[in-house]
C-alpha positions as CSV (number, residue, x, y, z in Angstrom):
1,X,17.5,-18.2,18.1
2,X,17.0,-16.6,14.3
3,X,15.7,-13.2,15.2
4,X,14.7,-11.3,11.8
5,X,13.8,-7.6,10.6
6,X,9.8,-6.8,9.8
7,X,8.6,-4.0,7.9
8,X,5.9,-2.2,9.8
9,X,3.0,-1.8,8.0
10,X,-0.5,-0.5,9.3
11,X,-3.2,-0.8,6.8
12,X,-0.9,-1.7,4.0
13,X,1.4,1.2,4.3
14,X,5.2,1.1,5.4
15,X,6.0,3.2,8.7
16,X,9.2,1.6,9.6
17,X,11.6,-1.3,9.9
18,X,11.9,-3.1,13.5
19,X,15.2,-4.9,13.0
20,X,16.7,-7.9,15.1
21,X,13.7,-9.5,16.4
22,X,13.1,-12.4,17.8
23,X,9.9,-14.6,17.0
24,X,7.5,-15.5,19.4
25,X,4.5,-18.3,19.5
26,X,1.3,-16.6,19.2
27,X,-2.1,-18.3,21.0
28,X,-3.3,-18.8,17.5
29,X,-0.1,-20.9,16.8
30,X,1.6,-18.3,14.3
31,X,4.7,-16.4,14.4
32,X,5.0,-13.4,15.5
33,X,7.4,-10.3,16.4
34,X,7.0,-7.7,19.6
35,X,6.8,-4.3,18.4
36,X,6.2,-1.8,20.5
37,X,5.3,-3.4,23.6
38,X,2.7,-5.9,21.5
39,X,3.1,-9.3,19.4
40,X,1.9,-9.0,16.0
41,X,1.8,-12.0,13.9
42,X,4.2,-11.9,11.0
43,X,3.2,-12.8,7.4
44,X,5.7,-12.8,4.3
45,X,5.9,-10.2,2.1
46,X,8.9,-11.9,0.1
47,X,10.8,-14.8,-0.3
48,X,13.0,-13.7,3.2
49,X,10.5,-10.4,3.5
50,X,8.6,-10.3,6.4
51,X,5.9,-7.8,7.5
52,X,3.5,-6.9,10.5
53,X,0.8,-4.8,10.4
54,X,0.2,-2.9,13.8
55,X,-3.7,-2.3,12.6
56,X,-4.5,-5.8,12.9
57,X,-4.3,-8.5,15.8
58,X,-2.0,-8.0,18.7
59,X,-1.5,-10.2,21.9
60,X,0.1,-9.4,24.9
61,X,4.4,-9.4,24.8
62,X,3.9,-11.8,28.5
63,X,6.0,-14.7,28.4
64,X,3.4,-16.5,29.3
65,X,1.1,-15.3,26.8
66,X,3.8,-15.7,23.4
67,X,6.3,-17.7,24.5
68,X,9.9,-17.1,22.4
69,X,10.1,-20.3,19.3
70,X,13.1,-22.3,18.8
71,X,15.4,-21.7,16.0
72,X,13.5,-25.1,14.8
73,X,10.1,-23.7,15.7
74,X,11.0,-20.3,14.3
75,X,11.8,-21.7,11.0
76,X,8.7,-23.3,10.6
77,X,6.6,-20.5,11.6
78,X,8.2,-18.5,8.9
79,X,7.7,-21.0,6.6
80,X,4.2,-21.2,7.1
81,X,3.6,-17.4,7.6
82,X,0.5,-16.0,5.3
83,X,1.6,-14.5,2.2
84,X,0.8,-10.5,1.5
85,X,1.2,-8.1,-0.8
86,X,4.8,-6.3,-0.6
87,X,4.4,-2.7,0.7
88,X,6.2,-0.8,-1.5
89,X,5.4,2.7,-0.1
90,X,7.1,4.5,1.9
91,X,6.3,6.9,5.0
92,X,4.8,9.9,3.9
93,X,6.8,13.2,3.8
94,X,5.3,16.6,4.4
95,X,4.1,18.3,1.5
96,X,3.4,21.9,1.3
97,X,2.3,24.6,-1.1
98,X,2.0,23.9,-4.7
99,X,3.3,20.1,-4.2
100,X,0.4,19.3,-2.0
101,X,-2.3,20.0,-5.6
102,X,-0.1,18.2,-7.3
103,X,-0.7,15.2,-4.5
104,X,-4.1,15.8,-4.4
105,X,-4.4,15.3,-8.5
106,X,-2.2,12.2,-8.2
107,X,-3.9,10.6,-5.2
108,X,-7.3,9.9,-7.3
109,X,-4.9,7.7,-9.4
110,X,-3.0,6.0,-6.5
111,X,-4.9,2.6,-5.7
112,X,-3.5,1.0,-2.3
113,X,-3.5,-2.5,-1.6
114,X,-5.5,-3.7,1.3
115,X,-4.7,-5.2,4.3
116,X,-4.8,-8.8,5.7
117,X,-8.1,-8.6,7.5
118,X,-9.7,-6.3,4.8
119,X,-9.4,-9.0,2.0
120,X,-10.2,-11.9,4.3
121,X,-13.3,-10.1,4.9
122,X,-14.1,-9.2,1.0
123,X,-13.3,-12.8,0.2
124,X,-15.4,-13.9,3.3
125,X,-18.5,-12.3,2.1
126,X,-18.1,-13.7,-1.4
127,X,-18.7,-16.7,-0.8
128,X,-21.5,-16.7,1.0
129,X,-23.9,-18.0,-0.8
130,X,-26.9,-16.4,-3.1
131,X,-30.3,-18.2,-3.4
132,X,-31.4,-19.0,-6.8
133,X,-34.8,-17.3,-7.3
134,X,-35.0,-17.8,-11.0
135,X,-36.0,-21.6,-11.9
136,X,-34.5,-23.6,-14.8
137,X,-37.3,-23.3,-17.7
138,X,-38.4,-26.2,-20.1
139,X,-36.1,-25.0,-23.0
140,X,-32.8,-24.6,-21.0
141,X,-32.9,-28.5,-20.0
């Protein structure tokens, strides 16, 4: 059985590396990796990049719940594992004293990408569609 190493993410942010895992069946029929007692799916953040993000959806690590994939099964639920961003940031260090303005003054300028469920929401709410209230006139035809 393939196991593989996930970068930890929680809301688009890296906070570690869980290495040598193995991949499990989720109920919703995706991949997905125990971390920390929980199985969170796993989406690809690279060509043999894979991420889990430990803010989204979890399911229980029971055997009976996310039963461990074949090396065939495994391969195809990395294949078909939803596409995200890379995270590209780090942990966060302490930062004290004259560092931390500097931080603050940067930060504005910082723009984070945002997570799984955040953008399936966004692109969930547009497209729901908006009524016409305005009526084609005589000259527009």
């Amino acid at each position: 059985m393939p196991n593989i190493d996930v970068h930890v993410l929680r809301s688009g942010r890296r906070i570690g590396l869980a290495e040598a895992r193995p991949v499990r069946i989720t109920p919703d029929g995706s991949g997905g990796v125990v971390y920390r007692g929980k199985v969170f799916p796993v989406c690809r953040s690279g060509e043999d990049t894979y991420a889990v993000d430990v803010g989204g959806t979890c399911y229980s690590a029971d055997q009976r719940v996310c039963k461990l994939a074949t090396p065939a099964e495994a391969r195809r639920l990395l294949r078909s594992a939803v596409r995200v961003a890379p995270a590209v940031q780090s942990p966060q260090r302490p930062v004290t004293g004259a560092a931390r303005k500097n931080e603050k003054a940067s930060a504005i300028k910082v723009t984070e990408p945002a997570s799984t469920p955040a953008l399936v929401e966004i692109l969930g709410l547009l497209s729901i569609a908006v009524p016409a209230t305005a009526k084609p006139s005589d000259r527009d035809r």
